[in-house]
KOLTORTI-511521 format. One record per residue (C-alpha): x, y, z; residue in three letters. Coordinates in steps of 0.1 Angstrom, whole numbers, padded with zeros to 4 digits, always signed. Example, Ala and Ser with C-alpha at 12.3 -4.5 7.8 and 13.67 -1.06 7.14 Angstrom:
# residues 2
+0123-0045+0078ALA +0137-0011+0071SER 
END
This chain:
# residues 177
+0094-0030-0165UNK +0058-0034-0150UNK +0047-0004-0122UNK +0038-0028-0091UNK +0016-0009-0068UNK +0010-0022-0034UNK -0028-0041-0035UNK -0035-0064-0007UNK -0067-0074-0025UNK -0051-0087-0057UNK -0014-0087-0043UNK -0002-0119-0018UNK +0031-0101-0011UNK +0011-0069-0003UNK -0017-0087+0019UNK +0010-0109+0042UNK +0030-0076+0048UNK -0001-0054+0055UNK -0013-0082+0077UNK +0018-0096+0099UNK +0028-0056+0101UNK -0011-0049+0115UNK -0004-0081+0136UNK +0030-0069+0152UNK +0016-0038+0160UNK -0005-0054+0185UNK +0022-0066+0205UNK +0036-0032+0199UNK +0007-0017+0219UNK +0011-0046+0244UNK +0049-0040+0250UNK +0044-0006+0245UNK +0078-0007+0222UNK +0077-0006+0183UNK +0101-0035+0184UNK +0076-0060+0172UNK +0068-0042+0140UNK +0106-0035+0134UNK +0112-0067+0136UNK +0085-0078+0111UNK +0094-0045+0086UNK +0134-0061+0087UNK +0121-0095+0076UNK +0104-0080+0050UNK +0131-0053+0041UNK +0160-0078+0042UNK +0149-0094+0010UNK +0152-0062-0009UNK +0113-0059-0019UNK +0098-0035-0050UNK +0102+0000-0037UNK +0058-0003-0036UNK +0067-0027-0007UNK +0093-0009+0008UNK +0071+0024+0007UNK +0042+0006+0021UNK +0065-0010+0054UNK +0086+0023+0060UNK +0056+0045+0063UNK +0039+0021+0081UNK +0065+0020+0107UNK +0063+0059+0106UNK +0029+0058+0116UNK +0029+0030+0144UNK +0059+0052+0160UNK +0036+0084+0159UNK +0006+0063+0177UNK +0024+0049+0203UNK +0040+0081+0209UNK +0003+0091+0219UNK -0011+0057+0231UNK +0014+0041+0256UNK +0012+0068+0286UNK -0026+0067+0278UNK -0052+0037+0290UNK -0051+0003+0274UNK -0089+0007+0259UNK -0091-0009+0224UNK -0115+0015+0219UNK -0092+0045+0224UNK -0067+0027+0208UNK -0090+0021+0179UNK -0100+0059+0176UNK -0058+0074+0177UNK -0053+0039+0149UNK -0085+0058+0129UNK -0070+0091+0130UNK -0035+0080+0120UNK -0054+0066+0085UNK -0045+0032+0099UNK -0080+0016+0093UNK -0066-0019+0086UNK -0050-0015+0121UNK -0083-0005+0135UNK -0095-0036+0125UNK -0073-0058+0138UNK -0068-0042+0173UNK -0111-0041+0178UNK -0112-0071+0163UNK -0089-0084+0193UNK -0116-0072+0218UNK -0144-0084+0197UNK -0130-0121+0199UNK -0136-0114+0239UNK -0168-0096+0241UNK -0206-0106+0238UNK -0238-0092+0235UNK -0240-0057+0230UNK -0205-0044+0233UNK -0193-0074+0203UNK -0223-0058+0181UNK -0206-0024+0191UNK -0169-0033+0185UNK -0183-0052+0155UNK -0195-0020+0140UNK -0166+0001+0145UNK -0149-0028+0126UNK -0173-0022+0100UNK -0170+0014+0097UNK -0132+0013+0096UNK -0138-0013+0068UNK -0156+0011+0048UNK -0121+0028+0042UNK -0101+0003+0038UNK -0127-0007+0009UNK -0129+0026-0001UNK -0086+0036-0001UNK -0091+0000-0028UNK -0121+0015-0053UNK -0147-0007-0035UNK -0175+0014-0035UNK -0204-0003-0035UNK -0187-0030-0007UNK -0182-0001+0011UNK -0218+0015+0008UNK -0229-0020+0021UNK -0205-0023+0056UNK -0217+0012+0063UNK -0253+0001+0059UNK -0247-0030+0081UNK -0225-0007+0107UNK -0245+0030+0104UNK -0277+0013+0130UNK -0257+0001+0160UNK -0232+0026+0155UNK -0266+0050+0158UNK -0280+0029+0188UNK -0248+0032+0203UNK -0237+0069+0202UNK -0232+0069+0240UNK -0203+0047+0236UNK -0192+0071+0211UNK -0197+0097+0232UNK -0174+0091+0258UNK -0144+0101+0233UNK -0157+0116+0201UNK -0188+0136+0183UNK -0206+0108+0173UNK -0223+0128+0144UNK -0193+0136+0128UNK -0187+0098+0121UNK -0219+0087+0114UNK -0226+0113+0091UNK -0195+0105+0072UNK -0206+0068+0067UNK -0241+0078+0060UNK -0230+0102+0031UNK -0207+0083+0015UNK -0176+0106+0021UNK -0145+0095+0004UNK -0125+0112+0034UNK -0127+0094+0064UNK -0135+0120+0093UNK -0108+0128+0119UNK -0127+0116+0153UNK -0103+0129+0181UNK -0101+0166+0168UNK 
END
């Protein structure tokens, strides 16, 4: 019996669960209700997956309980949201909730949004063994991110997560501590 190990880079199974679960969370920060999510992770669960699949949608659903504990009585700034997603270790998340705000935004604030997508990219290629992908989003994300530490600011030490990208840290850094 083959190990399966849940890869959304080499895995389609893995990649539509990671993606329609990252999806259903953003109505789940729009309802303010993990309903959406549950929904997707029953789908998925009904048809009895490899226990790498189960894992992966159980402590997914884990985690999007414990952020929306702390998001819904908080404002609805994809930024913030972002930050708490970052924290949680949900980078893919991260991406696709700034990425929502990014489709609406121009100039300056979609270069910003654009490189916190970037830097939350960095781990996701780095949780996959992407290393030198990952040295080269934080490259493209490290100058705006710089340029924009006011933005930062407003919720988080900027340093601490620019210095992280810049170094090359395997551990992300926890922003909102």
């Amino acid at each position: 019996m083959i190990n399966q190990v849940f890869d959304p880079f080499r895995d389609r199974l893995s990649r539509d669960i990671r993606n329609d679960l990252s999806e259903a969370l953003v109505h789940c920060l729009r309802e303010q209700r993990l309903d959406p999510a549950r929904e997707v992770a029953n789908r998925y669960l009904a048809a009895n997956p490899a226990p790498c699949y189960r894992l992966y949608i159980e402590e997914r659903l884990a985690r999007y309980a414990a952020v929306l504990d702390r998001l819904v009585p908080q404002p609805k700034d994809p930024l913030w949201q972002g930050l708490v997603l970052w924290d949680a270790g949900l980078f893919f998340e991260v991406h696709e909730i700034l990425e929502h705000a990014w489709l609406h935004a121009a100039g300056e604030e979609k270069a910003f949004l654009q490189a916190m997508i970037r830097a939350a990219g960095v781990y996701i290629k780095r949780e996959n063994g992407f290393f030198a992908a990952a040295e080269k989003i934080a490259a493209k994300a490290l100058p705006i991110l710089e340029a924009n530490r006011h933005r930062l600011a407003v919720y988080i030490d900027p340093q601490r997560l620019i210095t992280a990208l810049r170094s090359g840290s395997p551990e992300p850094p926890t922003l909102l501590a």
